[in-house]
ROFI-482239 format. One record per atom (N, C-alpha, C, O, CB): residue in three letters; y, z, x. Coordinates in steps of 0.2 Angstrom, whole numbers, padded with zeros to 4 digits, always signed. Glycine has a CB too. Layout:
% residues N
ALAYZX;...
This chain:
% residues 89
UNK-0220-0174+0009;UNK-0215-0170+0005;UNK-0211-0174+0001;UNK-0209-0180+0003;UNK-0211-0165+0009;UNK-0209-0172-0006;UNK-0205-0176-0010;UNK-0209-0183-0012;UNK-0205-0188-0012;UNK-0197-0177-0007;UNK-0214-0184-0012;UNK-0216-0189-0012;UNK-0218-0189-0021;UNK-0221-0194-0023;UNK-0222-0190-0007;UNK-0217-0185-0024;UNK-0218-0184-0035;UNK-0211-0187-0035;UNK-0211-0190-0041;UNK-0218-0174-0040;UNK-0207-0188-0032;UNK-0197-0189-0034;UNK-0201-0199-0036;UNK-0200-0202-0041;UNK-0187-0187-0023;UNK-0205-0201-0030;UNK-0207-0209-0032;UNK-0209-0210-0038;UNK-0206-0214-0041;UNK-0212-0211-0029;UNK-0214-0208-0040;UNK-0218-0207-0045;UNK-0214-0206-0053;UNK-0217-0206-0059;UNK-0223-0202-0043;UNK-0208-0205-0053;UNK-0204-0201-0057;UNK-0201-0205-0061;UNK-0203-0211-0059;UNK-0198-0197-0053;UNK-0197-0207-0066;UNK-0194-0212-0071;UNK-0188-0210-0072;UNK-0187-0204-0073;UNK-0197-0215-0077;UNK-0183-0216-0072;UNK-0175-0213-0069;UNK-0174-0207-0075;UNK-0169-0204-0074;UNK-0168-0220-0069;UNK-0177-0206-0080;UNK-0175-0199-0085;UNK-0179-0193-0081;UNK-0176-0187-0080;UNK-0180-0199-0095;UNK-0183-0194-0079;UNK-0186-0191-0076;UNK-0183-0188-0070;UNK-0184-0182-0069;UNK-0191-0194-0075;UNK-0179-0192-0066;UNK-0176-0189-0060;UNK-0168-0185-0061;UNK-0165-0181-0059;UNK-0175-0196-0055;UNK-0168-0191-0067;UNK-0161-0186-0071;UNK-0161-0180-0073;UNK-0157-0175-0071;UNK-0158-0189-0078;UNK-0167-0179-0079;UNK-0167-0171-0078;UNK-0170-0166-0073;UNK-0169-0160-0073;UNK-0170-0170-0083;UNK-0173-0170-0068;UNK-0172-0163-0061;UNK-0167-0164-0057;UNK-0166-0160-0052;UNK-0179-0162-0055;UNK-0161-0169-0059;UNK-0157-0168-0055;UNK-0155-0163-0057;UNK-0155-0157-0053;UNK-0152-0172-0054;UNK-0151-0163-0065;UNK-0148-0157-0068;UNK-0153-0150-0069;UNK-0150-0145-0072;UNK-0145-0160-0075;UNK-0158-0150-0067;UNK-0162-0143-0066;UNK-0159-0141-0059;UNK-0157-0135-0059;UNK-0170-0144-0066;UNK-0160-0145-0054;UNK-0157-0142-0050;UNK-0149-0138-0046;UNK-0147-0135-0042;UNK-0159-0145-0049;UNK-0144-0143-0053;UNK-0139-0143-0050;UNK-0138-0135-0055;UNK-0133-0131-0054;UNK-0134-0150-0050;UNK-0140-0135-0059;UNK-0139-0130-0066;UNK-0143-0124-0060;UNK-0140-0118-0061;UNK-0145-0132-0076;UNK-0147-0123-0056;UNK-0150-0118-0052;UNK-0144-0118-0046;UNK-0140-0113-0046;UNK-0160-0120-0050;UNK-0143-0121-0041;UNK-0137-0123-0038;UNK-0131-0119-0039;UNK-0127-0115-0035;UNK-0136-0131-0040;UNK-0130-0120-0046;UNK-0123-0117-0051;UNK-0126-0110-0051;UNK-0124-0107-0046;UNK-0123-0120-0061;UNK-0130-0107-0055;UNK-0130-0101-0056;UNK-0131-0095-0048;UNK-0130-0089-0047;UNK-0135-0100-0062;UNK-0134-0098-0043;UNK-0134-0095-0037;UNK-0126-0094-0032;UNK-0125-0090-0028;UNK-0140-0100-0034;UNK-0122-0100-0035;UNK-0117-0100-0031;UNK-0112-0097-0036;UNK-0108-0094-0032;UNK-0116-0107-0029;UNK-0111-0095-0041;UNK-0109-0091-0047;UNK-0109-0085-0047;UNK-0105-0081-0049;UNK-0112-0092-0052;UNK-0114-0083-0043;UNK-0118-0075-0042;UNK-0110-0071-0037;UNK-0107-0073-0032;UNK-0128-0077-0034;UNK-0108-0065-0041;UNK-0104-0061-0037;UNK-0105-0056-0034;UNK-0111-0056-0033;UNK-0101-0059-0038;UNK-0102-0051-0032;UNK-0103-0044-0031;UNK-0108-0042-0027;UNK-0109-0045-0022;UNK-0103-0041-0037;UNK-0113-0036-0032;UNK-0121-0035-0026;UNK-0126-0041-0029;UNK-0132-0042-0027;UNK-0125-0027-0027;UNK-0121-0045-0034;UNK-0129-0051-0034;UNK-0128-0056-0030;UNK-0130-0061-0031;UNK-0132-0056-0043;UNK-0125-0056-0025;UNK-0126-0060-0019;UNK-0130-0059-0012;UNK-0129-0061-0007;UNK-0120-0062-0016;UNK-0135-0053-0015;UNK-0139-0050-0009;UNK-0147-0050-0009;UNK-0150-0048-0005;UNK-0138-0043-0008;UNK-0150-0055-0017;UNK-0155-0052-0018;UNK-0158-0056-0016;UNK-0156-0061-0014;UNK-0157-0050-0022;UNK-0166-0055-0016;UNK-0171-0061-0015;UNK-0170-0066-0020;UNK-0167-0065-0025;UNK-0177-0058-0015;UNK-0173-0072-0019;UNK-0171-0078-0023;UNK-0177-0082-0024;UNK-0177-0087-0021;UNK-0166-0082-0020;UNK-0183-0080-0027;UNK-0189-0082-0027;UNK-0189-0087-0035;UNK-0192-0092-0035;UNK-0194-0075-0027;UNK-0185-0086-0040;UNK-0184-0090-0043;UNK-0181-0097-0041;UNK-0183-0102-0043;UNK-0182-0088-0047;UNK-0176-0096-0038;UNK-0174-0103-0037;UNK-0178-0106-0031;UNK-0176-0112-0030;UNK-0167-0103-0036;UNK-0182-0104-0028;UNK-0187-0108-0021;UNK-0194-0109-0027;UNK-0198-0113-0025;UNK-0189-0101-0012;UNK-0193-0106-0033;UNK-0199-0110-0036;UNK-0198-0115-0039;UNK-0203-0118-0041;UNK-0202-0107-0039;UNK-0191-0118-0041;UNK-0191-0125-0041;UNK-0194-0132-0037;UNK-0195-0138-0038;UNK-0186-0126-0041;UNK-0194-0129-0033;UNK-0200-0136-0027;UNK-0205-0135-0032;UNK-0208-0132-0036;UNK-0205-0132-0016;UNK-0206-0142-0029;UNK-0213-0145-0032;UNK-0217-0140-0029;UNK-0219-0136-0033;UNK-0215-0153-0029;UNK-0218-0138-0024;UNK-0222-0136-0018;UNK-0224-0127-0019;UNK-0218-0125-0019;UNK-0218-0138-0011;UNK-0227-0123-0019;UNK-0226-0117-0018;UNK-0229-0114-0012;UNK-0235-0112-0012;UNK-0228-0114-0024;UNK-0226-0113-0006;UNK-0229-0112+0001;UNK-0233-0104+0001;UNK-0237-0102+0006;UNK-0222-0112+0006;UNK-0230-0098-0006;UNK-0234-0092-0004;UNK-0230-0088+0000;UNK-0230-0081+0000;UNK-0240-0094-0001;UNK-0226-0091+0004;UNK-0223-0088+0012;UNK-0219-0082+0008;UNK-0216-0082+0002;UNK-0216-0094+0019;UNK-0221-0076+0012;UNK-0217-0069+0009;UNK-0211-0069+0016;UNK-0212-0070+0022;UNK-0224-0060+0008;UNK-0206-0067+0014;UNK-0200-0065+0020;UNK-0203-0060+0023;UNK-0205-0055+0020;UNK-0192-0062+0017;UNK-0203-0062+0031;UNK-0202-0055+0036;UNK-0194-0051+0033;UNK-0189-0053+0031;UNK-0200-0058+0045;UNK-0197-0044+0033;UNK-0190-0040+0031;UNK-0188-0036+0035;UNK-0192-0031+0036;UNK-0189-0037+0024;UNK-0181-0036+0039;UNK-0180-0032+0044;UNK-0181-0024+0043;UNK-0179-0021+0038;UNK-0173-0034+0046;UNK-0184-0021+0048;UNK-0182-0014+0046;UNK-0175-0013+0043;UNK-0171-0017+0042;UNK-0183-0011+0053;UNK-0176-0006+0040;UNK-0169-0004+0039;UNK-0163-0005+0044;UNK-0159-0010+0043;UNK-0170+0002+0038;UNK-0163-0001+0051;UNK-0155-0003+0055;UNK-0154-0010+0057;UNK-0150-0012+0061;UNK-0153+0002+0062;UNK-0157-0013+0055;UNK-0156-0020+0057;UNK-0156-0024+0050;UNK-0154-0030+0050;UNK-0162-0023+0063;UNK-0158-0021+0046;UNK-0156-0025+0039;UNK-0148-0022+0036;UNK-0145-0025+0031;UNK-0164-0023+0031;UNK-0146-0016+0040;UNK-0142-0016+0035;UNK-0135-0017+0040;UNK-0130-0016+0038;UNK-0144-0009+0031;UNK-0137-0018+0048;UNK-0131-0024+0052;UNK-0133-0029+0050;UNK-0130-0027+0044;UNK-0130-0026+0061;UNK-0137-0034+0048;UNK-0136-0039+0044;UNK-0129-0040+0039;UNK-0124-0044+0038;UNK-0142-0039+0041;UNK-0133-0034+0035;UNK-0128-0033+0028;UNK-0121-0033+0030;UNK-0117-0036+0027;UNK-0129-0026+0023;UNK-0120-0029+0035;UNK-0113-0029+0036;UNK-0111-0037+0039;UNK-0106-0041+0037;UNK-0111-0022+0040;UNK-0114-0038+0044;UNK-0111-0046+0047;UNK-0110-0049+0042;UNK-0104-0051+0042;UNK-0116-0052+0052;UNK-0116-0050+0035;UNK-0116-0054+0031;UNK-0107-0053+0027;UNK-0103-0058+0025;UNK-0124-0053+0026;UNK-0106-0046+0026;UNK-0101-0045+0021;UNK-0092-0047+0027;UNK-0086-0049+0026;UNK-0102-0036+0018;UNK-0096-0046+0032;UNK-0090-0048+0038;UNK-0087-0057+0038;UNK-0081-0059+0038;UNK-0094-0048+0046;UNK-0095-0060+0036;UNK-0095-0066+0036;UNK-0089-0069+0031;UNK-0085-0073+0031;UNK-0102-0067+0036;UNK-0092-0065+0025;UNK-0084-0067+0019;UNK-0082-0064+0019;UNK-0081-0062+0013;UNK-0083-0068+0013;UNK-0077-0061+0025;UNK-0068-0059+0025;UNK-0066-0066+0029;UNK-0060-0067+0028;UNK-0065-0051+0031;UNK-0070-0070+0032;UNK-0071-0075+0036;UNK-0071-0081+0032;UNK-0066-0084+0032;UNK-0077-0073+0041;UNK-0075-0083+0028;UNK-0075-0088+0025;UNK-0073-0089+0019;UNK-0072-0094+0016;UNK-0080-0090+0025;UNK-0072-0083+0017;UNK-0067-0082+0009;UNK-0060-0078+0006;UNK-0058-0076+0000;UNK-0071-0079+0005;UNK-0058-0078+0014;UNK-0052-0071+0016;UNK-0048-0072+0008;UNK-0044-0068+0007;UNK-0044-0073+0024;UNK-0049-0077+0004;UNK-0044-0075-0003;UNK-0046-0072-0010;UNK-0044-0070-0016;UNK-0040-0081-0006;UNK-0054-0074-0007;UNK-0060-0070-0012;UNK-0056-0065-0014;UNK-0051-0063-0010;UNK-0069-0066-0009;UNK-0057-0063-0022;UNK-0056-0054-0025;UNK-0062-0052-0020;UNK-0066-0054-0016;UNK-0060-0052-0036;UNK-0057-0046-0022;UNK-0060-0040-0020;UNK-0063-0034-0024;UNK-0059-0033-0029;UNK-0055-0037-0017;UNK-0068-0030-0024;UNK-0070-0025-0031;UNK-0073-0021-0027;UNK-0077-0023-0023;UNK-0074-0028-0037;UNK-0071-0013-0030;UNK-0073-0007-0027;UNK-0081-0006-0034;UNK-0084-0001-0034;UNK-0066+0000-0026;UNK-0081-0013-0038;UNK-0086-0008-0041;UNK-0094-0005-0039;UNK-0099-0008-0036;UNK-0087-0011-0047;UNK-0095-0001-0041;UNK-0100+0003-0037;UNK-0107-0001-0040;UNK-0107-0005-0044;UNK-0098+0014-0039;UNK-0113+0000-0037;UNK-0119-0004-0036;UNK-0122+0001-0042;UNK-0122+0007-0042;UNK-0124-0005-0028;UNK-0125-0003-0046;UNK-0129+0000-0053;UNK-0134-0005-0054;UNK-0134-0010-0057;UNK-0123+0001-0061;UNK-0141-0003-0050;UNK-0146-0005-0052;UNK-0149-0009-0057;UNK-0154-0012-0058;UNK-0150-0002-0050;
């Protein structure tokens, strides 16, 4: 694995660093309800494409997930904004 990064010439490594960190950026940028979705674009930056589809919890256990997940950032971002805006597909 990572064995193309050898083969690579330092422009070469330079620009997938900054491909990566530019994918890096916009995933960590993501607010509101775009911090819930699937993320098949950015796992297709690997060299590699494994195919692997997510197991997806049933519903009452996908949606305690959601809540631990939203629990999790009163926890790790207690000074995060806050926004009542409502989810618009």
């Amino acid at each position: 694995m990572d064995t193309d990064l050898q083969d690579m010439s330092k422009e070469q490594l330079l620009a997938e660093i900054i491909k990566l960190r530019d994918a890096i950026r916009a995933h960590r940028d993501r607010s509101g309800h775009d911090l819930c979705w699937h993320q098949p674009e950015l796992w297709s930056l690997l060299p590699e494409q494994s195919g692997c589809q997510p197991t997806v919890p049933c519903w009452p256990e996908f949606l305690r997930g959601c809540i631990r997940y939203r629990q999790s950032l009163d926890e790790q971002a207690p000074l995060a904004p806050r926004t009542n805006e409502a989810f618009d597909p």
